[in-house]
N, C-alpha and C positions, 0 to 999 in steps of 0.2 A: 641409336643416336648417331647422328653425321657430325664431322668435324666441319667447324670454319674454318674457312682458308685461312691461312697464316698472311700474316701482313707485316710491312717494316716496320709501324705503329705497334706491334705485339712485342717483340724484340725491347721496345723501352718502358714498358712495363715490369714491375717487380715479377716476382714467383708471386709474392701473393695475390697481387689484383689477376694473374692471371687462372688463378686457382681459385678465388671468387667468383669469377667470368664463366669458367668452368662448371662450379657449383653452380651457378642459379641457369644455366643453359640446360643442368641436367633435370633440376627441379619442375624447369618450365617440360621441358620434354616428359618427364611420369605423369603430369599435371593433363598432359595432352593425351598423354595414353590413358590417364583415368575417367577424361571428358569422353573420351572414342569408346573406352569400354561402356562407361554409363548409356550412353545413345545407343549401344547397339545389344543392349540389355533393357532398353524402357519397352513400354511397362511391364515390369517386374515384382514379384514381392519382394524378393531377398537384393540388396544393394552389393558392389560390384567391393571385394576384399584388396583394400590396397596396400594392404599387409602379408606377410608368408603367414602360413598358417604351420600351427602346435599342437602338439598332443599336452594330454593334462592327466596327471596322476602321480604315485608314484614310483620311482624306478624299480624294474625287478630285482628281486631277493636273486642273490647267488646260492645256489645248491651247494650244500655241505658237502 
């Protein structure tokens, strides 16, 4: 992710709008990394995890 330059117009912005600003620049950015991944995966069978992935079970038993 790159920063935007800072500007005198940033500065009279609350913390929040500029944390919302933040938020959808990051969103837009995964958004762009999951368009880049999809294209550079087609065609594919299996779709591109934009997710972490998990393990599934349950946890091991401690030994007596």
């Amino acid at each position: 992710m790159t920063k935007a330059p800072h500007s005198a117009q940033d500065d009279k912005k609350s913390a929040a709008a500029r944390s919302q600003e933040r938020e959808q620049r990051e969103r837009r950015d995964r958004e762009e990394e999951l368009v880049k991944g999809l294209e550079g995966t087609f065609p594919a069978s299996d779709p591109v995890s934009a997710t972490g992935s998990t393990t599934s079970g349950a946890p091991e038993r401690k030994k007596r």
